[in-house]
N, CA, C and O of each residue as an XYZ file, in Angstrom:
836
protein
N      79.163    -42.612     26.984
C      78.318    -41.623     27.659
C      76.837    -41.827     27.347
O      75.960    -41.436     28.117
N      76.547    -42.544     26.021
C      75.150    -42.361     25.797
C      74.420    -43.526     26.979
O      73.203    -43.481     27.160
N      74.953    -44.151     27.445
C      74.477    -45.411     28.906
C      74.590    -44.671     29.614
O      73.523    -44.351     30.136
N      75.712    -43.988     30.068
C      75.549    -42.871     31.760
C      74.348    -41.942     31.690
O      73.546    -41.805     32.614
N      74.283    -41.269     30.432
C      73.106    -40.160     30.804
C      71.552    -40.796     30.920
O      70.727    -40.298     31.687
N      71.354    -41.562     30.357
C      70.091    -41.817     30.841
C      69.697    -42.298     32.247
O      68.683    -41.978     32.868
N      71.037    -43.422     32.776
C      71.343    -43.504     34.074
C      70.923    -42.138     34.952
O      70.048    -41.888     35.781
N      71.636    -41.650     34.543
C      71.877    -40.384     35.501
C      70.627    -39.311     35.364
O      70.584    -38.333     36.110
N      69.549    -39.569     34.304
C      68.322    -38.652     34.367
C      67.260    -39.651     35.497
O      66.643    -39.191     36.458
N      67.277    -40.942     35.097
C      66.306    -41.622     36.012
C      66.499    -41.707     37.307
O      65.632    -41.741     38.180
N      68.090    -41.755     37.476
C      68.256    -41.404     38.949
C      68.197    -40.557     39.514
O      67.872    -40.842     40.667
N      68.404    -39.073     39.290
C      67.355    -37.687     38.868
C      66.163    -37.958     39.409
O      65.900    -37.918     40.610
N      65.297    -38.288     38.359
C      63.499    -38.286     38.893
C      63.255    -39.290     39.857
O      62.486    -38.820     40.695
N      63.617    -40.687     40.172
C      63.648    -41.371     41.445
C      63.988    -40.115     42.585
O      63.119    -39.951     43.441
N      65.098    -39.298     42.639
C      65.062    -38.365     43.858
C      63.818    -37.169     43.949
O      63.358    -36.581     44.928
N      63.464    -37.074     42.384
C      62.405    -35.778     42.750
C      61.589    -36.535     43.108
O      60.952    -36.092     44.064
N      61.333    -37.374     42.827
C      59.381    -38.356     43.181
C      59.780    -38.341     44.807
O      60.923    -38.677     45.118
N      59.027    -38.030     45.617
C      58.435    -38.074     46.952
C      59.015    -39.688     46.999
O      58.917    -40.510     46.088
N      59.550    -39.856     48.137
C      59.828    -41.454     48.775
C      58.725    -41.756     49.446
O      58.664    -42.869     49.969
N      57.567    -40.788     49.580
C      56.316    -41.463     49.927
C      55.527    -40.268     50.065
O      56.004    -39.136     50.150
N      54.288    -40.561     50.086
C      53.323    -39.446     50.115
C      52.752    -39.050     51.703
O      51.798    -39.698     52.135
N      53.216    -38.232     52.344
C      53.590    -37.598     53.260
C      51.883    -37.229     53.536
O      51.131    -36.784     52.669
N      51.478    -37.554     55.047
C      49.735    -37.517     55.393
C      49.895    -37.384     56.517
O      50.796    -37.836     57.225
N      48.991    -36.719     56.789
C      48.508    -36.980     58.360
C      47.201    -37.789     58.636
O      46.181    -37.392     58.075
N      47.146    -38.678     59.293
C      45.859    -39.961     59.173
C      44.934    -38.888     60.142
O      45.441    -38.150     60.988
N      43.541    -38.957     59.852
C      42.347    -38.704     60.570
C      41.743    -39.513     61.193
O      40.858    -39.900     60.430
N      41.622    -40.266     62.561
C      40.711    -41.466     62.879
C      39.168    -40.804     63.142
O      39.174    -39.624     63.495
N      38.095    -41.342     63.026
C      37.009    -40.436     63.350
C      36.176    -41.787     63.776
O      36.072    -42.825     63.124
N      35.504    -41.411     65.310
C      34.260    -43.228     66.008
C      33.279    -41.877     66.033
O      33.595    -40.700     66.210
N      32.095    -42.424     65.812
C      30.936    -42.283     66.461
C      30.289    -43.782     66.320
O      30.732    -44.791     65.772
N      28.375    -43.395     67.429
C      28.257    -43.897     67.947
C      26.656    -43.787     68.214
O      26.255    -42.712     68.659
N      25.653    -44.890     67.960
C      24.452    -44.537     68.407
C      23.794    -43.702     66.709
O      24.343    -43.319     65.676
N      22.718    -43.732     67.097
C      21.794    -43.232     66.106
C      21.039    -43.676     65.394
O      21.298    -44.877     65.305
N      20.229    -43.429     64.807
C      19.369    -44.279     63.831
C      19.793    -43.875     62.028
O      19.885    -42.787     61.459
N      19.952    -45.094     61.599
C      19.517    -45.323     60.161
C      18.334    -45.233     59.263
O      17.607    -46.223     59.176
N      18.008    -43.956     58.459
C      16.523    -43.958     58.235
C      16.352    -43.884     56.555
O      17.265    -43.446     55.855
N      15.168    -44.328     56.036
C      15.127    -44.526     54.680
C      13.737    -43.759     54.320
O      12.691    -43.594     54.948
N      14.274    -43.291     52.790
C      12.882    -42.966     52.403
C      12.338    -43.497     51.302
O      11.425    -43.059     50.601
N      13.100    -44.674     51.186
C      12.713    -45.719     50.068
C      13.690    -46.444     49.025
O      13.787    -47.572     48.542
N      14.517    -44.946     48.900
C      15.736    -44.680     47.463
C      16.890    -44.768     48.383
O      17.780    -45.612     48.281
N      16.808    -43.653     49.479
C      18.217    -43.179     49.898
C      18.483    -43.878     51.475
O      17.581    -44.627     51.849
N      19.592    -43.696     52.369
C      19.712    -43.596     53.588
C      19.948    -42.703     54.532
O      20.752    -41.923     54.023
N      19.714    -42.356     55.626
C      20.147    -41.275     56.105
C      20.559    -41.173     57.480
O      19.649    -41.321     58.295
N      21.696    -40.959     57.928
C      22.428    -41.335     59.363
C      21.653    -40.011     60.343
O      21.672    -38.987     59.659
N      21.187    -39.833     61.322
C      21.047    -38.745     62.489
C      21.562    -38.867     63.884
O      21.574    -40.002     64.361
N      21.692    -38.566     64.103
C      21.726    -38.450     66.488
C      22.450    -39.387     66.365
O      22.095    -40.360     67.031
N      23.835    -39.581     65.453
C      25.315    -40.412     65.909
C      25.871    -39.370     66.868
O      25.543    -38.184     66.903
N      26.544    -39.836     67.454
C      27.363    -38.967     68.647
C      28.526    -39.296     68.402
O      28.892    -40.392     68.827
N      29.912    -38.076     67.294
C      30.930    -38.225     67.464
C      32.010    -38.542     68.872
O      32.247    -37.749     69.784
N      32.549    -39.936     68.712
C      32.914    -40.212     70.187
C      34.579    -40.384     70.116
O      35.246    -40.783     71.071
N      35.080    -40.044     68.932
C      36.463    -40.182     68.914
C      37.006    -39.020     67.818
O      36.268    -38.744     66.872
N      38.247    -38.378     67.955
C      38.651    -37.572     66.897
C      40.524    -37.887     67.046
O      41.084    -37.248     67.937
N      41.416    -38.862     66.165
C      42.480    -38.780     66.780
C      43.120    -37.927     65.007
O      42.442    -37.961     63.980
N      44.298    -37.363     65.096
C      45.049    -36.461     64.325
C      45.684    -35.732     64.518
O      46.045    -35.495     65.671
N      46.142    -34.987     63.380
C      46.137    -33.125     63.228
C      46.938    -32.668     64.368
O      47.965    -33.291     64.636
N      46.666    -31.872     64.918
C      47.431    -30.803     66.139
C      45.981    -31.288     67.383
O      45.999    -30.694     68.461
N      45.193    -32.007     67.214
C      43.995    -32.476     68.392
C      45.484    -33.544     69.185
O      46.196    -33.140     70.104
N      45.572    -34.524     68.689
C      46.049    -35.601     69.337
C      44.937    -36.916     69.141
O      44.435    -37.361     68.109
N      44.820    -37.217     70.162
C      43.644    -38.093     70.052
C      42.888    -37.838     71.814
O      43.299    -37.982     72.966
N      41.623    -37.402     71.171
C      40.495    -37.181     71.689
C      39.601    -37.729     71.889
O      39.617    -38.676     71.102
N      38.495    -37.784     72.647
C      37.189    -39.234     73.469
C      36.517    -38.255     73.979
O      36.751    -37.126     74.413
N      35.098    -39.349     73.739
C      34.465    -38.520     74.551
C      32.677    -38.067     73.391
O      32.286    -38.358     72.261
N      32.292    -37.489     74.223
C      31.092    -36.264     73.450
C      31.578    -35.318     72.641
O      31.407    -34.195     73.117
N      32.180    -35.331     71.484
C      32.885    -34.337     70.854
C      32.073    -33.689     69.520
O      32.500    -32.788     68.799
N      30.704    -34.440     69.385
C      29.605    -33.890     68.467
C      28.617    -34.568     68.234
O      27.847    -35.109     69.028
N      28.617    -34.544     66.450
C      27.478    -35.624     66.072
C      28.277    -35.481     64.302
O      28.824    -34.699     63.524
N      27.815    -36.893     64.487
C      28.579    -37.342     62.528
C      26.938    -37.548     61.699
O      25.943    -37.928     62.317
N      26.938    -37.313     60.673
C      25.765    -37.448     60.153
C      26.176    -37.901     58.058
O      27.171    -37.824     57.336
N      24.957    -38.273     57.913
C      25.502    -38.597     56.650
C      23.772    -38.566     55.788
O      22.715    -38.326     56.372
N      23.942    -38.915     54.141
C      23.012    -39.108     53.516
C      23.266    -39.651     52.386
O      23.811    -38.814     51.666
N      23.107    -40.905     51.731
C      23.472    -41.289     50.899
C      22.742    -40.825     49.027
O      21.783    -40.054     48.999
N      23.173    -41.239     47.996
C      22.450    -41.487     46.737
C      21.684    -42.172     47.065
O      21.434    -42.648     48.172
N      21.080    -42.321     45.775
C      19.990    -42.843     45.481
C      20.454    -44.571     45.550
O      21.652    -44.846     45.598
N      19.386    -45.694     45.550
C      19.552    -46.717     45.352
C      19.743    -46.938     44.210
O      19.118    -46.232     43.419
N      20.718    -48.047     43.628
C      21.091    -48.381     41.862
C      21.069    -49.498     41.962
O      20.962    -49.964     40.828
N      21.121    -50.480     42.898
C      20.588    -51.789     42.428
C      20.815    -52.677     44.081
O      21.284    -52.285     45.150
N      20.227    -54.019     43.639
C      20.314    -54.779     45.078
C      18.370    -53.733     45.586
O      17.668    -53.001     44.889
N      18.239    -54.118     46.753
C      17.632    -53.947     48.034
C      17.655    -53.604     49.154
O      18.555    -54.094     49.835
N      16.683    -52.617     49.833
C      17.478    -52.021     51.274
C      17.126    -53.104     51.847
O      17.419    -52.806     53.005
N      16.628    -54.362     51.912
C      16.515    -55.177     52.981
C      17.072    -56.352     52.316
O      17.126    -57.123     53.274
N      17.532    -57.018     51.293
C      18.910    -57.531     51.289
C      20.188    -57.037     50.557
O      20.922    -57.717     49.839
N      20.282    -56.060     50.794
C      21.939    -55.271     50.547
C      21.610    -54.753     49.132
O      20.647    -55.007     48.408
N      22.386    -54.175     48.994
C      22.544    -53.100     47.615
C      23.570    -52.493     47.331
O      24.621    -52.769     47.910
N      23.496    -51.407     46.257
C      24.481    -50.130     46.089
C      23.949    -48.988     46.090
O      23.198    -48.966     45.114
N      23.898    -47.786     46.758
C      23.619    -46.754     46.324
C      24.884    -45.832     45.458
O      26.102    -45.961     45.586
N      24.184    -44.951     44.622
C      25.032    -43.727     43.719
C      25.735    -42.799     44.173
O      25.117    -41.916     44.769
N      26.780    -42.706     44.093
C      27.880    -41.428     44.464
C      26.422    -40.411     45.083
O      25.200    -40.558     45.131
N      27.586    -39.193     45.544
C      26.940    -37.970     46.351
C      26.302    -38.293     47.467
O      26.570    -39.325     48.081
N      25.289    -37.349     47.889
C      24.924    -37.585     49.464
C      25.819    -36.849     49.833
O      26.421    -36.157     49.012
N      26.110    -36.826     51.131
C      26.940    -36.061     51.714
C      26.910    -37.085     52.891
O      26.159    -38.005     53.216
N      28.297    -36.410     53.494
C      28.945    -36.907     55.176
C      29.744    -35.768     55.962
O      30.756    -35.183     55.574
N      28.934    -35.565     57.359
C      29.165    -34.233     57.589
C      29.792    -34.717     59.123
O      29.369    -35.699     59.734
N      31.089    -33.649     59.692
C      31.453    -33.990     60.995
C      31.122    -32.574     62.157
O      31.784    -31.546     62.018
N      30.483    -32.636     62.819
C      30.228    -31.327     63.534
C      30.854    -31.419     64.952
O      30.807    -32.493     65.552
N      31.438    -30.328     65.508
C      32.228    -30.921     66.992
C      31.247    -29.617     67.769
O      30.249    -29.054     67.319
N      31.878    -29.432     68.934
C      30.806    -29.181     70.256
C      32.148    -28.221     70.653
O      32.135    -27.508     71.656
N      32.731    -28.260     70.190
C      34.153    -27.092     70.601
C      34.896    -28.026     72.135
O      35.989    -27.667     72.574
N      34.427    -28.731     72.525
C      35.330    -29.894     73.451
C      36.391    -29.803     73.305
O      36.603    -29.184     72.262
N      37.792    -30.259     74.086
C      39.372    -29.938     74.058
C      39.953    -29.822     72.599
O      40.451    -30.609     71.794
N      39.621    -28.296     72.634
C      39.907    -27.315     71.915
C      39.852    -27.752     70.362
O      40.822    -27.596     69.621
N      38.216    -28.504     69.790
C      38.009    -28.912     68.750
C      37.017    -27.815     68.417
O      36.152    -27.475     69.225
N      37.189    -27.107     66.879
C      35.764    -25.604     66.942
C      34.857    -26.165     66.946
O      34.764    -27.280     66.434
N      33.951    -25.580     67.506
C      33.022    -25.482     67.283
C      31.752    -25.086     65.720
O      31.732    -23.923     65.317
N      31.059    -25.884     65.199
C      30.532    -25.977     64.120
C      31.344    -26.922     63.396
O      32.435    -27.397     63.712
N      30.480    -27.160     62.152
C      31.363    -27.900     60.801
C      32.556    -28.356     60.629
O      33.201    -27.729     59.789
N      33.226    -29.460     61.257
C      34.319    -29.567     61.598
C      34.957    -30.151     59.698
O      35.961    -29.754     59.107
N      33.880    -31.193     59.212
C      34.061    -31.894     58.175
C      33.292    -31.594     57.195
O      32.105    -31.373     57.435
N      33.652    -31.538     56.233
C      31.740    -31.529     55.084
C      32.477    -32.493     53.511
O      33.114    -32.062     52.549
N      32.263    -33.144     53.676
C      32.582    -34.226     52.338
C      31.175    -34.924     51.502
O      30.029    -34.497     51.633
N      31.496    -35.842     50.814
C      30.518    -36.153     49.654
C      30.875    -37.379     49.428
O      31.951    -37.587     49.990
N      30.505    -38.258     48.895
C      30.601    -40.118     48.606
C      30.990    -39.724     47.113
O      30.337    -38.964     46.397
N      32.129    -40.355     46.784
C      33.123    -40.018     45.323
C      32.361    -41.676     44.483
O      32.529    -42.020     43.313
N      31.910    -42.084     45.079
C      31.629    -43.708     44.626
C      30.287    -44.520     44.952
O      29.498    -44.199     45.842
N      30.211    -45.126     44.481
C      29.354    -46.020     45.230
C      29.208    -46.645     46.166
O      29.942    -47.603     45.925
N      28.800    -46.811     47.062
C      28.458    -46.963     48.535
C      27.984    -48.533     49.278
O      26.773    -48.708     49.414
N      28.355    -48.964     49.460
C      27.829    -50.473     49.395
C      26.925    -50.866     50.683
O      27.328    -50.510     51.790
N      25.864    -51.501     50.582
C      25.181    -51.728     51.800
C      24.843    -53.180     51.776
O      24.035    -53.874     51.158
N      25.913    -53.414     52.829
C      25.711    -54.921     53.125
C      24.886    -55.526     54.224
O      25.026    -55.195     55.402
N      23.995    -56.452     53.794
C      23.091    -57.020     55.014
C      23.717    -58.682     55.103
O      23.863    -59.426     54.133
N      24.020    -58.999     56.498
C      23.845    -60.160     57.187
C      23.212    -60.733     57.706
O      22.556    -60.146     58.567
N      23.020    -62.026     57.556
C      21.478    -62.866     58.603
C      22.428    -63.882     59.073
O      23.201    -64.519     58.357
N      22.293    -63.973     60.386
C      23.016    -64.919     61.421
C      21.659    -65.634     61.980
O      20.922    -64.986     62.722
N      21.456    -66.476     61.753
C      20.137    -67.766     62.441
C      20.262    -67.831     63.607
O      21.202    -67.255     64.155
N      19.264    -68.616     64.370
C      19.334    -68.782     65.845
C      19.695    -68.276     66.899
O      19.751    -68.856     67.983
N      20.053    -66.814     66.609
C      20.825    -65.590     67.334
C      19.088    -64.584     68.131
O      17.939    -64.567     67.690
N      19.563    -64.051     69.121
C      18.706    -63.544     69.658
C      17.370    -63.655     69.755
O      16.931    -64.684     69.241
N      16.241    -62.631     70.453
C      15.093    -63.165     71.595
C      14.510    -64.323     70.495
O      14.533    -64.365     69.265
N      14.051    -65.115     71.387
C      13.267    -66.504     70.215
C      14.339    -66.976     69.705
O      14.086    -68.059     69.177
N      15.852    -66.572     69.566
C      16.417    -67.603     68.340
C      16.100    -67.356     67.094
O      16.287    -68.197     66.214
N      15.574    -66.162     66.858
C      14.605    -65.646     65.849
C      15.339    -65.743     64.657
O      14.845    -66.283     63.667
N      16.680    -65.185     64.657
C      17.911    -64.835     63.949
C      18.216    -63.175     63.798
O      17.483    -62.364     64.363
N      19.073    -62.864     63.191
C      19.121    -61.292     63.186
C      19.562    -60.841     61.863
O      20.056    -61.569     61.003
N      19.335    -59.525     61.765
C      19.915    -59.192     60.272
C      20.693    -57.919     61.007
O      20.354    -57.412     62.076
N      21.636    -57.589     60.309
C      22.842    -56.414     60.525
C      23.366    -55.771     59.607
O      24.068    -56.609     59.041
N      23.486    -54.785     59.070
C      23.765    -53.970     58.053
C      24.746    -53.547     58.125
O      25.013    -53.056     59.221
N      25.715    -53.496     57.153
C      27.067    -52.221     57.081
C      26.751    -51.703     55.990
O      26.425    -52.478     55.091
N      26.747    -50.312     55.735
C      26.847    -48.748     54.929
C      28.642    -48.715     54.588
O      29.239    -48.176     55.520
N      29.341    -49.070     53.727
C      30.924    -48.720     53.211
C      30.749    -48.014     52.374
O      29.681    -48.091     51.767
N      31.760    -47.008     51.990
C      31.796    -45.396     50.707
C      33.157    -44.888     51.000
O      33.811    -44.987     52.038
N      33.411    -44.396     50.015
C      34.418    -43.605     50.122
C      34.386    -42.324     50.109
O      33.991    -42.079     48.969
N      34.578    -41.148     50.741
C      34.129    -40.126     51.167
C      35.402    -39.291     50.480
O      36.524    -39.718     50.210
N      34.710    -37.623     50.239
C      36.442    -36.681     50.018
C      35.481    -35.377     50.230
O      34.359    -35.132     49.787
N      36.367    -34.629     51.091
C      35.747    -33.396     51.475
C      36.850    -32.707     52.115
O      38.018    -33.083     52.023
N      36.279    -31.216     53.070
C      37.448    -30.276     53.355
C      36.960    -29.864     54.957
O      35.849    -29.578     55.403
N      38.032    -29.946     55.476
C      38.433    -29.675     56.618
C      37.589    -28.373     57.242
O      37.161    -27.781     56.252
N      37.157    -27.657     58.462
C      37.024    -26.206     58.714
C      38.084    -25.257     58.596
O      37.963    -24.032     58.595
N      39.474    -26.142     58.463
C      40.607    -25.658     58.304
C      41.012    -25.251     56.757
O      42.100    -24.789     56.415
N      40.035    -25.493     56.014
C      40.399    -25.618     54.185
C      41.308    -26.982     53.403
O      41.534    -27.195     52.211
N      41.724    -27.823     54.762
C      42.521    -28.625     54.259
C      41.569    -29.581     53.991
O      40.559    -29.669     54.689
N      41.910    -30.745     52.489
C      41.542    -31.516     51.781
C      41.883    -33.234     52.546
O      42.927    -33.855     52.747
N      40.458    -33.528     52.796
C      40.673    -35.045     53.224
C      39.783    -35.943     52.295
O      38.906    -35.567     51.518
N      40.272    -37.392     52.595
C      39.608    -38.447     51.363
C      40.181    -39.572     52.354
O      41.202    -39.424     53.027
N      39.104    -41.103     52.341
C      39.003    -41.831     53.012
C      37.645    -42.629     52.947
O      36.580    -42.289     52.432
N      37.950    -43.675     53.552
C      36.386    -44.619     53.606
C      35.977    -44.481     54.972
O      36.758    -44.109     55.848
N      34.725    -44.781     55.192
C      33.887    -44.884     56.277
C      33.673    -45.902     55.923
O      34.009    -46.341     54.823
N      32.692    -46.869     57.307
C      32.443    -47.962     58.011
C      31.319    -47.281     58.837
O      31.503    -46.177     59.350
N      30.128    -47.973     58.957
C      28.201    -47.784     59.453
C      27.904    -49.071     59.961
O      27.737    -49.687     58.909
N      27.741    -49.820     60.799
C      27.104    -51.142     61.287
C      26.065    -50.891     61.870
O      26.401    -50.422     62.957
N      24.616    -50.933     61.773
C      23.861    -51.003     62.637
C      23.199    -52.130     63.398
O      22.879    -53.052     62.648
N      22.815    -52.379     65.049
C      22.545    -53.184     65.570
C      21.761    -53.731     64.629
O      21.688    -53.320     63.471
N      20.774    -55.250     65.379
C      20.185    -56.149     64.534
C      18.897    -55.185     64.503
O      18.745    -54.111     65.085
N      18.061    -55.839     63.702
C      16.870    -55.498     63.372
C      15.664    -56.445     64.511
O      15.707    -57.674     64.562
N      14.913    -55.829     65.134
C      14.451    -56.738     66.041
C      13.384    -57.231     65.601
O      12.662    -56.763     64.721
N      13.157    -58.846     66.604
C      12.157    -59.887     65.764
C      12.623    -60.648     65.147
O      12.033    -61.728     65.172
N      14.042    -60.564     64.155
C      14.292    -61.402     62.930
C      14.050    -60.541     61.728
O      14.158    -61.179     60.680
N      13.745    -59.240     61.575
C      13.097    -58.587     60.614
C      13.984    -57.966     59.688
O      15.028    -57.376     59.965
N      13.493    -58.146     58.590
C      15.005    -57.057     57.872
C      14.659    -55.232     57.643
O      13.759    -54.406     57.792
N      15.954    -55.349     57.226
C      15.132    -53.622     57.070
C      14.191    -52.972     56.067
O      14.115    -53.281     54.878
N      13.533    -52.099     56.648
C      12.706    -51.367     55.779
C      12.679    -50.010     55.597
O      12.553    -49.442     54.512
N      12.841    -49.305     57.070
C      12.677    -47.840     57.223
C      13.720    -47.201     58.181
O      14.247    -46.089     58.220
N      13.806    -48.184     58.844
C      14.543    -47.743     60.305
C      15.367    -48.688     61.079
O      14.882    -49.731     61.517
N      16.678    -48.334     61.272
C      17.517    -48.870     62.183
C      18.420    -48.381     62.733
O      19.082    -47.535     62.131
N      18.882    -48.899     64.594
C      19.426    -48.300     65.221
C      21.044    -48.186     64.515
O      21.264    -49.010     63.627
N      21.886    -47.464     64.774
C      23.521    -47.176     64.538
C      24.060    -48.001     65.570
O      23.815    -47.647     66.723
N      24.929    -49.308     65.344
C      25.762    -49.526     66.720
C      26.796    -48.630     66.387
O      27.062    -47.918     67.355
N      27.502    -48.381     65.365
C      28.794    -47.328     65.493
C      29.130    -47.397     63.941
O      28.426    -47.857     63.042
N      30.501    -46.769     63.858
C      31.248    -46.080     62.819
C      32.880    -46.076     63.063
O      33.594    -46.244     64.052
N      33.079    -45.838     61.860
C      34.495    -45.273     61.986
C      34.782    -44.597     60.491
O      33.909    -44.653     59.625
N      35.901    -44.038     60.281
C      36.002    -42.863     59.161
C      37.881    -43.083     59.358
O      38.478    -42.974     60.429
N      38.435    -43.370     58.168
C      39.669    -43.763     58.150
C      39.916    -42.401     57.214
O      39.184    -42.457     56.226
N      40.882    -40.978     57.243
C      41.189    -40.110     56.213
C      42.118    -39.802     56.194
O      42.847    -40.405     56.982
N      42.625    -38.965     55.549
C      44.171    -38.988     54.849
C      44.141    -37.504     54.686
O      43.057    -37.005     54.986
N      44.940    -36.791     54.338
C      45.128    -35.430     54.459
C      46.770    -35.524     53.400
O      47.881    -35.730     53.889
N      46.538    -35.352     52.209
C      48.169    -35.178     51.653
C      48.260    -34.076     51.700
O      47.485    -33.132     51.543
N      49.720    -34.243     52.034
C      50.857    -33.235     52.524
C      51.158    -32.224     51.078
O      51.729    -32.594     50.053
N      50.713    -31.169     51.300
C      50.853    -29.942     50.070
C      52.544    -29.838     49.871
O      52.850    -29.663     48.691
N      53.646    -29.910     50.772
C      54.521    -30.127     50.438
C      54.942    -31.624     49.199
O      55.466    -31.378     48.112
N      54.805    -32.204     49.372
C      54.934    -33.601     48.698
C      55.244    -32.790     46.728
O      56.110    -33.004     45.880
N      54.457    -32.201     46.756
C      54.140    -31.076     45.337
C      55.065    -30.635     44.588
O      55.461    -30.842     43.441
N      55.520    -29.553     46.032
C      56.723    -29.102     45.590
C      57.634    -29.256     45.535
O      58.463    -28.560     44.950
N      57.850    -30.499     46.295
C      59.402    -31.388     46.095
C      59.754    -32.004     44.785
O      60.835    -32.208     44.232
N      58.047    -32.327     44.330
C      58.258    -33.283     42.789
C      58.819    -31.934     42.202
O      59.962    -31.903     41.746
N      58.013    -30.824     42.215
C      57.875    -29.784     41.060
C      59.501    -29.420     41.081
O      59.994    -29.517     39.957
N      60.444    -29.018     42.130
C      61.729    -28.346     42.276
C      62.644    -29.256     41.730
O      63.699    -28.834     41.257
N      62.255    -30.994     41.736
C      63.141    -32.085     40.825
C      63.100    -31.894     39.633
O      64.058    -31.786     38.867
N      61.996    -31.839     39.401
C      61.933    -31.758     37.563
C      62.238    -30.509     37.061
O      62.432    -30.546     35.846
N      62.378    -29.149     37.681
C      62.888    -28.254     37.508
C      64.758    -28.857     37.208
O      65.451    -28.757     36.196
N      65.084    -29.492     38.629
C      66.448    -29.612     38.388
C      66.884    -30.622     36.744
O      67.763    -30.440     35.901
N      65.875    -31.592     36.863
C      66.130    -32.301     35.680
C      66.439    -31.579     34.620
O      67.438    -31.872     33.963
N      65.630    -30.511     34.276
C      64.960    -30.057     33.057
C      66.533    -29.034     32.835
O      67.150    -29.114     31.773
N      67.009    -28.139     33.956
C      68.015    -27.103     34.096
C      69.479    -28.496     33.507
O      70.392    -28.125     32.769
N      69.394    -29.864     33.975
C      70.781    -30.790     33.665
C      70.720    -31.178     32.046
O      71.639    -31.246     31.229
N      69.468    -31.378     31.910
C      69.262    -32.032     30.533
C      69.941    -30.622     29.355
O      70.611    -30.692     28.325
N      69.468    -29.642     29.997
C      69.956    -28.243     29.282
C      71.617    -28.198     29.130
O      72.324    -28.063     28.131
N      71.868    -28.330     30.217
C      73.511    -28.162     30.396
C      74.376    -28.991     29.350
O      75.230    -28.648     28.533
N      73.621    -30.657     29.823
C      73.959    -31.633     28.825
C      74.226    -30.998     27.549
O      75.393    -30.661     27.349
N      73.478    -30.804     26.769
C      72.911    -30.516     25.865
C      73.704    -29.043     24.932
O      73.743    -28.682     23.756
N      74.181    -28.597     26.091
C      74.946    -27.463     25.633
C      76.156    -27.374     25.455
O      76.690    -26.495     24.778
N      76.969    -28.659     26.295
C      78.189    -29.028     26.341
C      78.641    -29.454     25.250
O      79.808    -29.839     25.174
């Protein structure tokens, strides 16, 4: 018996542990806007949320708001050849009340990490052959729903080239976005919690026999 019972507790907690962590995915596009600096930080404006798929929406298109963001401070690297900025800032999702999304504050989250800003230079590309430079903004974001529910996920920022050949300094247009989030399932919790209850009630029994 002393080989069966331990058998028989681990096979126990294998059933309480969740067979997977139970989510509902958030897709989030916008689109357009400018990238603006004030030396240290970045700051997203006039994106136009253009996608919302999930939740009880479905998946939605269209004019459905504006996504906006603001990063930390700079911690190392360069805004005009790539860097890191510092946790915080914020990343905010606002909808327009469109097929049947509310109206106001749809999202309000914060950068849990460091934020990476990558610049590319592709040669001989555009007017003159000049070459171009292109930026991506990556972070990992965690914030709460208008609904109270808890989301966490990375975003994705590309902005068009910089025109001339020029890199950045102050200002650049947004070609788009995307926002990948996760939403765990509050059930998932209590399934662990009601296993280890059962464990805890067998190990007793054991024990008493």
């Amino acid at each position: 018996m002393s080989i069966k019972r331990p058998a028989l507790l681990l096979a126990c907690i294998l059933l309480a542990l969740p067979l997977s962590m139970w989510a509902d995915s958030v897709g989030v596009g916008n689109s357009g806007g400018k990238v603006l600096s004030n030396g240290s930080s970045l700051t997203l404006t006039g994106s136009t949320l253009v996608k919302f798929n999930g939740l009880s929406f479905g998946s939605l298109s269209g004019q459905l708001g504006t996504v906006s963001l603001t990063t930390g401070n700079l911690i190392s690297g360069t805004l005009a050849a790539g860097g890191t900025f510092a946790a915080g800032g914020s990343f905010t999702i606002s909808a327009n009340g469109k097929d049947g999304l509310p109206t106001g504050t749809l999202f309000s989250g914060t950068f849990t990490g460091p934020v990476k800003w990558t610049a590319t230079w592709t040669p001989n590309v555009g007017p003159n052959k000049a070459g171009v430079w292109v930026y991506t903004l990556q972070g990992n974001v965690s914030g709460t729903l208008s609904s109270a529910q808890k989301l966490s996920g990375t975003i994705i920022e590309t902005t068009f080239d910089i025109s001339g050949g020029k890199q950045f300094t102050t200002v650049a247009r947004l070609n788009g976005g995307s926002a990948d989030l996760t939403v765990p399932e509050p059930g998932s919790m209590g399934l662990l919690a009601t296993g280890l209850i059962g464990i805890a009630l067998l190990v007793r029994r054991k024990r008493a026999v």
